[in-house]
Residue frames as qw, qx, qy, qz and C-alpha x, y, z in Angstrom:
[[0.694, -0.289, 0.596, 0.280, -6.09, 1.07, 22.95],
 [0.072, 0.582, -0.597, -0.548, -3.83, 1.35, 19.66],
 [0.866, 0.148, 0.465, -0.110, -5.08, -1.70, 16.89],
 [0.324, 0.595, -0.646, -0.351, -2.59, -2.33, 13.90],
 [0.842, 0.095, 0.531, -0.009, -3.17, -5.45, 11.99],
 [0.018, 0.462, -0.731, -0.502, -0.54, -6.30, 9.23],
 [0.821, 0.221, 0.475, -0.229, -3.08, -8.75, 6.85],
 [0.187, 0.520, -0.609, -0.569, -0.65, -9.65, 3.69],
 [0.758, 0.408, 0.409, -0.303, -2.32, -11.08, 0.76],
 [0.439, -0.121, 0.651, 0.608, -1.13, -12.77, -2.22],
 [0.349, 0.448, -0.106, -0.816, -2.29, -10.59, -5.36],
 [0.018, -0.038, 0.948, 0.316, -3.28, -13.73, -7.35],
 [0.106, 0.558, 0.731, -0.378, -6.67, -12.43, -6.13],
 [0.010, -0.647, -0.159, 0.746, -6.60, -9.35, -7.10],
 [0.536, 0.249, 0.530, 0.608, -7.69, -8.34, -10.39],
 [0.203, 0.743, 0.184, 0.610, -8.65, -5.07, -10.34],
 [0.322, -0.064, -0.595, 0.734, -7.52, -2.36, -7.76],
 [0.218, -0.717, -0.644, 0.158, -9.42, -0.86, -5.13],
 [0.188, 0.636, 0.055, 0.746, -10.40, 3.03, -5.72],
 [0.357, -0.406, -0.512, 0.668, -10.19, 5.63, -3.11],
 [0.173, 0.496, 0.226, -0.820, -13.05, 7.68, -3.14],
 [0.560, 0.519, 0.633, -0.127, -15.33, 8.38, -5.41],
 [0.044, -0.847, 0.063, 0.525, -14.15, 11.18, -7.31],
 [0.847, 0.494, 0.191, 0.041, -13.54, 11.29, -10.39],
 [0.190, 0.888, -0.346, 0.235, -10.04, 13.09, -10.40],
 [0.920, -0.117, -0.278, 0.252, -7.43, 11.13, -9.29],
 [0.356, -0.910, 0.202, -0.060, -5.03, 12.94, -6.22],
 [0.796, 0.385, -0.363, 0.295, -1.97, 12.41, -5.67],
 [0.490, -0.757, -0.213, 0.377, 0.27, 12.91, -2.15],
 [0.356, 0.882, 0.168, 0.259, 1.70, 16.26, -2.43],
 [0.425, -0.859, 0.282, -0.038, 3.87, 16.65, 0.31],
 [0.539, 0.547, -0.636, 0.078, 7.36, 15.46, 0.21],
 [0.866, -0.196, -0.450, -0.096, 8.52, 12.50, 2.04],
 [0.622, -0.692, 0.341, -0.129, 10.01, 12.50, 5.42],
 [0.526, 0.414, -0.728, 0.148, 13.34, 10.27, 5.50],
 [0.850, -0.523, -0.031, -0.058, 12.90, 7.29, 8.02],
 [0.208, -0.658, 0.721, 0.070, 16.30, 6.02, 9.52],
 [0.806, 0.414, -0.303, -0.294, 17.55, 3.03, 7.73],
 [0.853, -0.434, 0.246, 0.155, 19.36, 0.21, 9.22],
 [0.154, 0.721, -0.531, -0.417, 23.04, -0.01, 7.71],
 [0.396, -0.112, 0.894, 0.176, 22.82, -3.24, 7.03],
 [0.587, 0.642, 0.492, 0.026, 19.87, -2.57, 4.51],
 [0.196, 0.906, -0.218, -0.305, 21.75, 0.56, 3.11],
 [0.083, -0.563, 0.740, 0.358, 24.92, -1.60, 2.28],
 [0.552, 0.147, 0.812, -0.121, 22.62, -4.51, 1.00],
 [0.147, 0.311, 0.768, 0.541, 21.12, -3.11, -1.93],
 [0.470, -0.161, -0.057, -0.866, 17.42, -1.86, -2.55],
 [0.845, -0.142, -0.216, -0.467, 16.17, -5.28, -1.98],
 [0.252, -0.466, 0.796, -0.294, 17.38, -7.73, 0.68],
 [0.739, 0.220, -0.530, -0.352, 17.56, -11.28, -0.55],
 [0.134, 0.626, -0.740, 0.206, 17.04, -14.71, 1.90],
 [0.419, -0.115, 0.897, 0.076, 17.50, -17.64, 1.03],
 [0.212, 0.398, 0.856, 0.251, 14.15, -17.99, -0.76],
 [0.228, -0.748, -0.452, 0.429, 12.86, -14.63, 0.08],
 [0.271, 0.249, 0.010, 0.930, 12.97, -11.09, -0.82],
 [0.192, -0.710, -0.408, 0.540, 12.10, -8.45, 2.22],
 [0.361, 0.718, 0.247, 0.542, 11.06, -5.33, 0.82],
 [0.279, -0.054, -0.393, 0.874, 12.35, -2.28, 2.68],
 [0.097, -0.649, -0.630, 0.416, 9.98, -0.15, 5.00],
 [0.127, 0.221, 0.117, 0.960, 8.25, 2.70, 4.77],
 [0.139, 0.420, 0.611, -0.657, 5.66, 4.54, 6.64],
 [0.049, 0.598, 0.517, 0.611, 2.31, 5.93, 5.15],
 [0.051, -0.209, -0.451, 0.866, 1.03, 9.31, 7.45],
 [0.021, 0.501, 0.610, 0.614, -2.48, 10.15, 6.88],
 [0.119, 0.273, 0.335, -0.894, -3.83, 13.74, 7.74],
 [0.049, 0.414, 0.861, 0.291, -7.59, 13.33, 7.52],
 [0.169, -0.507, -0.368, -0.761, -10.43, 16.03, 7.60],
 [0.308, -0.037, 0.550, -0.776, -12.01, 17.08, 10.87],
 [0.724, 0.016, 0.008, -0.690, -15.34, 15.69, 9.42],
 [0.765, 0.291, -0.563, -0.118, -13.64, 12.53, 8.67],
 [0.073, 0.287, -0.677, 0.674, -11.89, 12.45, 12.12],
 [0.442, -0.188, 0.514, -0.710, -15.16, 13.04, 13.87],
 [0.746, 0.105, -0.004, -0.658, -17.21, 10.37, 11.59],
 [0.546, 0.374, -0.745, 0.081, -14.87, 7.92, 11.85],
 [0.163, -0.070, 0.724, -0.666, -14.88, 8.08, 15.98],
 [0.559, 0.014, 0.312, -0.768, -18.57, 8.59, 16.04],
 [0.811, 0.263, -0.383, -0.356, -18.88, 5.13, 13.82],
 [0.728, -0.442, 0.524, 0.012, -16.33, 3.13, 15.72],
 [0.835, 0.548, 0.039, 0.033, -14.53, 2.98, 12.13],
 [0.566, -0.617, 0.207, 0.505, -11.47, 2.12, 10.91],
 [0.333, 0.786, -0.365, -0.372, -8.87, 3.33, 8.38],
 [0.918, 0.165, 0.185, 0.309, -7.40, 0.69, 5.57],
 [0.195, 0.733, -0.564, -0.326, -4.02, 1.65, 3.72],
 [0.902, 0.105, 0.413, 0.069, -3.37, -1.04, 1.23],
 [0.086, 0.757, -0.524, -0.380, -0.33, -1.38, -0.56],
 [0.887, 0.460, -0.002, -0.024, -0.54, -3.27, -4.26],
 [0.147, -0.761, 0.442, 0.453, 3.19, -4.25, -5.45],
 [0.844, 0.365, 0.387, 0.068, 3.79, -5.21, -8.55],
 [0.297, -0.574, 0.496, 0.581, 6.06, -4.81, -11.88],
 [0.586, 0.510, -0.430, -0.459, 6.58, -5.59, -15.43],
 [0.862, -0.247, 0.427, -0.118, 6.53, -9.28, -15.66],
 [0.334, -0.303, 0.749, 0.485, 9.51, -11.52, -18.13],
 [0.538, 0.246, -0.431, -0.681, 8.30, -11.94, -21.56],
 [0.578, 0.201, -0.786, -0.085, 8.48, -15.72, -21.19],
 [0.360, -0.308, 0.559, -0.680, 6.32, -16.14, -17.83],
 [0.196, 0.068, 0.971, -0.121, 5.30, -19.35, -16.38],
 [0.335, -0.402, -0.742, -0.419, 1.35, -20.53, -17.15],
 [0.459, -0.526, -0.674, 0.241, 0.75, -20.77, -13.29],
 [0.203, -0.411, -0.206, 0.865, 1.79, -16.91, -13.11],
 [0.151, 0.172, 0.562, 0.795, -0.01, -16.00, -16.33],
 [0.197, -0.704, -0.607, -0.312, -3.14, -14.61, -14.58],
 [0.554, -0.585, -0.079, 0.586, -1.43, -12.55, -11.99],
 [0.309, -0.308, 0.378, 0.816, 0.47, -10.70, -15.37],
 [0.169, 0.692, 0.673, 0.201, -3.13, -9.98, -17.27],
 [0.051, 0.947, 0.178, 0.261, -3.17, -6.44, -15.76],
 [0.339, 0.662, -0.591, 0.311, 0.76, -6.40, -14.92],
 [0.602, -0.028, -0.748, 0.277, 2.49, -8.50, -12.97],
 [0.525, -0.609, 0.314, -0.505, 0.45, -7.75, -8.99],
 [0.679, 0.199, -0.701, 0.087, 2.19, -10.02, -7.12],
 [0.328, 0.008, -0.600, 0.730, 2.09, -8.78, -3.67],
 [0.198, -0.624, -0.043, -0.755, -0.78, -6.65, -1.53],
 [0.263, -0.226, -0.729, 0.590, -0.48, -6.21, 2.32],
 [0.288, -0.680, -0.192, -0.647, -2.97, -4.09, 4.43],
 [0.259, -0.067, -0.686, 0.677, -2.44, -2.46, 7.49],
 [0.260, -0.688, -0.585, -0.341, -5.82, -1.74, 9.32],
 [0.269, 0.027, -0.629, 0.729, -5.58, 1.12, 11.85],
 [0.347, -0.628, -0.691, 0.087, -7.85, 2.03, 14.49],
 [0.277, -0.923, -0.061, 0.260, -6.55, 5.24, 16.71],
 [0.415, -0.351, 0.368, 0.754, -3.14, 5.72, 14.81],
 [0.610, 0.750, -0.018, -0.256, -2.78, 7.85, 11.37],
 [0.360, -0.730, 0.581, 0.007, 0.32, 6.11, 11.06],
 [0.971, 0.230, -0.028, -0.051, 0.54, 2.64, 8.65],
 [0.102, -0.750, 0.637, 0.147, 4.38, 1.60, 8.65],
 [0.898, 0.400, -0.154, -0.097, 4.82, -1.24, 6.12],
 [0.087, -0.689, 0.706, -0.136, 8.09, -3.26, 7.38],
 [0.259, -0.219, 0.941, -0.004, 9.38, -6.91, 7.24],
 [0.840, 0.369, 0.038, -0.396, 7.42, -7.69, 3.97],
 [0.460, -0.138, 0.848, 0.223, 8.50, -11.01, 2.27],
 [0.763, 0.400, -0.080, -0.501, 7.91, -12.44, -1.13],
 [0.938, 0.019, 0.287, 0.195, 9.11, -15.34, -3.06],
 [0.084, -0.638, 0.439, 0.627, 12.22, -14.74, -4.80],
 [0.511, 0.317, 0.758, 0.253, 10.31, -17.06, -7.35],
 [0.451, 0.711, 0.527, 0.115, 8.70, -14.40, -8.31],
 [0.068, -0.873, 0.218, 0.430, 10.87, -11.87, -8.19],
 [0.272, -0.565, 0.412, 0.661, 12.53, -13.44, -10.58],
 [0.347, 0.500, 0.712, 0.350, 9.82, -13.08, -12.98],
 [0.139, 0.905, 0.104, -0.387, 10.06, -9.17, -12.87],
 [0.702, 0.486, 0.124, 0.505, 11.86, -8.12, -15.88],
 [0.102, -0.814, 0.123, -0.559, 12.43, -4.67, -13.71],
 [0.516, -0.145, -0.673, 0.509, 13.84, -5.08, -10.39],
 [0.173, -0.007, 0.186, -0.967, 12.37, -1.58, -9.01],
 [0.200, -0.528, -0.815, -0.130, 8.89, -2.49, -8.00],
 [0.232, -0.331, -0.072, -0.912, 6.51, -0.18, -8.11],
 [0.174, -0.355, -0.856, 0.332, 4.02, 0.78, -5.58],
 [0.091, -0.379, -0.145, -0.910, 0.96, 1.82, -4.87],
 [0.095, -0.157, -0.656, 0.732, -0.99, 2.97, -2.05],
 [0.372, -0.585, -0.560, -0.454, -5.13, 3.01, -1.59],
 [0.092, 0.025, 0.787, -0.609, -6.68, 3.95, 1.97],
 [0.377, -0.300, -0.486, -0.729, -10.02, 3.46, 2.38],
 [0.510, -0.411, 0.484, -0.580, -12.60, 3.27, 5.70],
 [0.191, -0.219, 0.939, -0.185, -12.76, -0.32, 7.27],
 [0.630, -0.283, -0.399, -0.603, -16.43, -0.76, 6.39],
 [0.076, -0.103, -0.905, 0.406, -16.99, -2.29, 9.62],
 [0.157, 0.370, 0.621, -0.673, -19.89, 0.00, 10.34],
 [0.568, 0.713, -0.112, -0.396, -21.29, 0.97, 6.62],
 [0.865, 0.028, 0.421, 0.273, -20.63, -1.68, 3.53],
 [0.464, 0.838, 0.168, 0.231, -19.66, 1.77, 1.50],
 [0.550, -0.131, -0.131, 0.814, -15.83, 3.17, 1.88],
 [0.075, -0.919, -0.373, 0.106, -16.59, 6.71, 3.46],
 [0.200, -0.801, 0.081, 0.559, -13.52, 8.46, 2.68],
 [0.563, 0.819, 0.032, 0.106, -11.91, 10.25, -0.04],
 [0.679, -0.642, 0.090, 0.344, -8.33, 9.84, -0.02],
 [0.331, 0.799, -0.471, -0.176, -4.76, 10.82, -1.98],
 [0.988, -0.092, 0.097, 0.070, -3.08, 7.68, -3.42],
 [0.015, -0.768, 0.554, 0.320, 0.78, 7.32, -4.17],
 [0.934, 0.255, 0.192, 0.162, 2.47, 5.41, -6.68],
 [0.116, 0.768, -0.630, -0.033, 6.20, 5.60, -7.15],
 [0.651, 0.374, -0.646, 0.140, 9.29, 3.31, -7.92],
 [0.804, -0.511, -0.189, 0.238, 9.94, 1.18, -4.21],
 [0.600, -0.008, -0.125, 0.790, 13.79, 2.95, -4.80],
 [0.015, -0.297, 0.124, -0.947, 12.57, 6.55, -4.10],
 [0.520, -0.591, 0.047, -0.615, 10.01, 5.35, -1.31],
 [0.678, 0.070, -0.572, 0.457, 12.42, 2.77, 0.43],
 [0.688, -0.165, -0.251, 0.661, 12.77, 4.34, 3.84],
 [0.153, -0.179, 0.020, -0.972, 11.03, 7.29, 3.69],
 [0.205, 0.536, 0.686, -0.448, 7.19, 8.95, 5.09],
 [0.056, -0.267, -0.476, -0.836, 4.42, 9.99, 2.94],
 [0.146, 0.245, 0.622, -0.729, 1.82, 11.98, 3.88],
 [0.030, 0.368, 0.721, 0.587, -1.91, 11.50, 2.27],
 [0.177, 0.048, 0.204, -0.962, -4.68, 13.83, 2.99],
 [0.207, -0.392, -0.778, -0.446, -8.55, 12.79, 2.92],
 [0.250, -0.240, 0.101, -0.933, -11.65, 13.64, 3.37],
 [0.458, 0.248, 0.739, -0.427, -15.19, 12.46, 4.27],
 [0.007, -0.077, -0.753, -0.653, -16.46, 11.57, 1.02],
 [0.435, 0.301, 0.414, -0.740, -20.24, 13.47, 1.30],
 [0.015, -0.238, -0.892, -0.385, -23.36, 11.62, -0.47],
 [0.455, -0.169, -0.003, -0.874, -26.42, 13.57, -1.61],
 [0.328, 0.118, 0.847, -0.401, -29.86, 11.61, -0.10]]
């Protein structure tokens, strides 16, 4: 059976992000992005779909081709895969107090995680924020970025080694990326 849990988290927690992998070389995804189909009613809307209080970011899928060793040690662990997506932006010069810890290491305002189990397959879709804070981004283009790491369910140590993306939300609106990882090997 398929598991996909959608766990969104306000970044007011967050103060530093979570790495993927140990490595000391940050990756990047290399492939280009797949186009998803877009409703027309988001295309004629804008990049960002405003309501009432709200602002829905548009979807987008993450694809992740992992390693055969990673594949097999993943099964053989009953582990899953995380993909966590940070958003955030440049925050107004003149930002509230209550937001003023949130905008310490820019403005993270947002981080969902989608936990999968037997998919490679994370689709990110009918996010919400406040439009409070949106309208403390001096940018409107929020940027994202994208961690995966293993569920620790079965080990308290993330076991893979993955590629992270970070781009503008307007050139990953509505598209697939594909990341690649491995099994992230520790000497004994």
């Amino acid at each position: 059976m398929k598991k996909r849990t959608i766990l969104p988290v306000t970044a007011a927690l967050i103060i530093s992000a979570v790495s993927c992998g140990q490595s000391a070389q940050q990756k990047t995804a290399a492939e280009q992005p797949e186009s998803l189909e877009i409703s027309e009613e988001s295309q004629n809307s804008g990049y960002l779909k405003i309501v009432g209080d709200s602002v829905e970011i548009p979807s987008f899928e993450i694809a992740l081709k992992l390693s055969e060793k990673a594949e097999e040690k993943l099964k053989a662990d009953t582990e899953s895969v995380v993909v966590i997506a940070y958003f955030s932006g440049k925050a107004i010069a003149d930002i509230p107090e209550k937001y003023a810890d949130m905008a310490d290491y820019g403005f993270n305002f947002l981080t969902c995680k989608i936990e999968l189990t037997d998919e490679r397959v994370a689709r990110f879709e009918h996010i919400k924020f406040s439009k409070e804070l949106y309208d403390l981004l001096a940018d409107k283009d929020i940027t994202l970025l994208i961690n995966v790491v293993s569920g620790r369910k079965s080990s308290e140590y993330n076991i893979l080694d993955c590629e992270t993306l970070e781009n503008s939300m307007s050139n990953v609106m509505g598209k697939r990326f594909t990341l690649n990882g491995t099994l992230i090997e520790i000497d004994n």
